[in-house]
N, C-alpha and C positions, 0 to 999 in steps of 0.2 A: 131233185127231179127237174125236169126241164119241157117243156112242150115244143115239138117243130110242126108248121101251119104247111099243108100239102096240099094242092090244087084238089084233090079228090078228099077233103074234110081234114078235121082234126084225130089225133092219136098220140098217146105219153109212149113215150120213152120212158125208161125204168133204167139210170142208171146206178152202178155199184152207190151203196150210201155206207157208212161207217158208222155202228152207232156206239157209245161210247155208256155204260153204266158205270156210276159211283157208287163205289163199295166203302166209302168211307176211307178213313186213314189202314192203311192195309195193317193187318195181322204180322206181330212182332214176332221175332224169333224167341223161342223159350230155351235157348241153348244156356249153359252159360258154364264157367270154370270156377274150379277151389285150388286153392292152391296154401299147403302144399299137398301133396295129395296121398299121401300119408305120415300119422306121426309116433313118436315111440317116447315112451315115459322111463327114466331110469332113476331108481329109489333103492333107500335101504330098510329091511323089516324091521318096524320098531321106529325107525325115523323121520326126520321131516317130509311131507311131501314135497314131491318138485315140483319145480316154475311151473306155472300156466303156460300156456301155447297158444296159439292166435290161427285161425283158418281166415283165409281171404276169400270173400265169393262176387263175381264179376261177372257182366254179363252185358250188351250191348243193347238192348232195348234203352226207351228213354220214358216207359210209363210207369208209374209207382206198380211195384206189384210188392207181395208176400214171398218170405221167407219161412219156412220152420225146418226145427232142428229134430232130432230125436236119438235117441245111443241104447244099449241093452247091456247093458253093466249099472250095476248098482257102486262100481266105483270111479263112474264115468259121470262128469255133467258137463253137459253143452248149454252155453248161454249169448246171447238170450234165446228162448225155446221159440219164439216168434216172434218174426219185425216187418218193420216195409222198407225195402231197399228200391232204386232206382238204376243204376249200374255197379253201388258197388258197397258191398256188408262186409262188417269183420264177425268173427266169432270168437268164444274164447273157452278153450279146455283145461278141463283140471279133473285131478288125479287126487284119489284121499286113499293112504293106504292102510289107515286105519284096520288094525283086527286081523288085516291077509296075512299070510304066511312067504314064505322065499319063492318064488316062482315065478312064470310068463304068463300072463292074465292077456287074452284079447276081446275088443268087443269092436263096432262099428257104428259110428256116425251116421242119420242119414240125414240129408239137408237136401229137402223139397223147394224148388223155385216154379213159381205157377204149379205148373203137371207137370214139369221136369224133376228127375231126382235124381241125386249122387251119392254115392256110401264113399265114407272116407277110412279107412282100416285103422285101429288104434294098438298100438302091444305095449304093455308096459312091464317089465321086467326090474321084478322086487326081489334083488340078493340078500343069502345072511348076511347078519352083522357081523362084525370084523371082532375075530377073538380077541380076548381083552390079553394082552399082553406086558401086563402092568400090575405091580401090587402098592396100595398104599398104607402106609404104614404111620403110629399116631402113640405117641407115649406123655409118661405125666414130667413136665419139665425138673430139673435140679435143680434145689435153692441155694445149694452152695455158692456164694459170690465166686469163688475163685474160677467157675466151672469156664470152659473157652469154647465148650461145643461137646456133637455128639459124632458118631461112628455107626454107618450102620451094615451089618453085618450080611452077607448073603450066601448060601450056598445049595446044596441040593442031597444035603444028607445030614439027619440031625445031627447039631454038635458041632459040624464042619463046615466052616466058612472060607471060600475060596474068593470073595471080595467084598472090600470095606469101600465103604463108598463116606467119605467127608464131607457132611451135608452143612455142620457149622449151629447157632445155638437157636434152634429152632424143633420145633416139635411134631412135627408129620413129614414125611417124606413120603412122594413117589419114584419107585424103583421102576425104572423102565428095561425094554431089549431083554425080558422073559422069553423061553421059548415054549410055544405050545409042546402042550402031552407033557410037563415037567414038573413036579412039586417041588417047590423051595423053601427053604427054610431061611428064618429073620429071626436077627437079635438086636438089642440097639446098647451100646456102650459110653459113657463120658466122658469127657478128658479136658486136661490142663497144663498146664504148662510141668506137671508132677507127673503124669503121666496119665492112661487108661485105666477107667474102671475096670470092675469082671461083667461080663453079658447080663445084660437082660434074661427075663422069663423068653422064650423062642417061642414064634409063632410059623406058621406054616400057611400055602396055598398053591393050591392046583391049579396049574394054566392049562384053560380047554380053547 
């Protein structure tokens, strides 16, 4: 304000004033990102779970606030469920597929920052197991010193063997490059330098 003195008395002027209130350090943005911003799990039923996975959550404020996590799968866990981050948290998922059966399971992450919140989509997709296309096979060794190895016999109709596979003096073999949906038939034979025993008792198995 300012006063001007006029021959006919005194009178204020009122000029424009600016006033200025302190709200303190201004109110942070509660935005913030994850990344990535969604993930996908790939497993076999019956097998190991896969790797962990890591969420990154960022955000530009610079005052401690709170994280929490949450998911709706009981084959989902987010950790840690609760932290205090500054600008920048990791997280870490995992997968148990214990018990499930073959199929595409989804659930959702949520991860609250202050009173902001984001869901993160989760699918994890648990195939069958890979048909077993292999038989192993397990006999009582020959005491014969002379003996040089065995023979073992393969085919797919008893009695009849369409390949000998020379495995050498050892007592279990696996026979691989079975074809599903095929029953085979095994026998195991000796030999020496005289020649080949007669077959074994025959064993059989179905490849599913």
């Amino acid at each position: 304000m300012e006063h001007t003195h006029r021959p006919t008395g005194w009178f204020w002027l009122v000029l424009a004033v600016t006033v200025f209130i302190g709200l303190g350090q201004a109110a942070e943005g509660l935005a913030f990102t994850v990344s990535p911003t969604a993930l996908t799990f790939n497993a076999v039923q019956d097998g190991t779970n896969p790797p962990d996975q890591t969420l990154s959550v960022s955000r530009s404020g610079t005052n401690q606030t709170t994280i929490t996590t949450s998911d709706n799968a009981s084959w989902l866990t987010v950790s840690p469920s609760t932290t205090s981050m500054t600008t920048k948290a990791t997280l870490t998922v995992a997968v148990n597929t214990s018990g499930l059966t073959a199929g595409t399971y989804n659930a959702t992450i949520t991860i609250k920052v202050g009173k902001a919140t984001k869901t993160v989509p989760v699918t994890m997709t648990l195939s069958s197991p890979p048909s077993a296309t292999t038989a192993t096979l397990a006999w009582t060794a020959v005491t014969d010193p002379s003996l040089s190895g065995y023979n073992v016999k393969v085919g797919t109709a008893s009695g009849l063997y369409s390949r000998t596979i020379t495995v050498g003096n050892v007592t279990s073999y696996t026979v691989d490059s079975l074809t599903n949906g095929t029953t085979y038939y095994f026998s195991v034979t000796a030999y020496n330098s005289a020649g080949e025993s007669q077959p074994s008792n025959e064993v059989s198995k179905s490849i599913y």
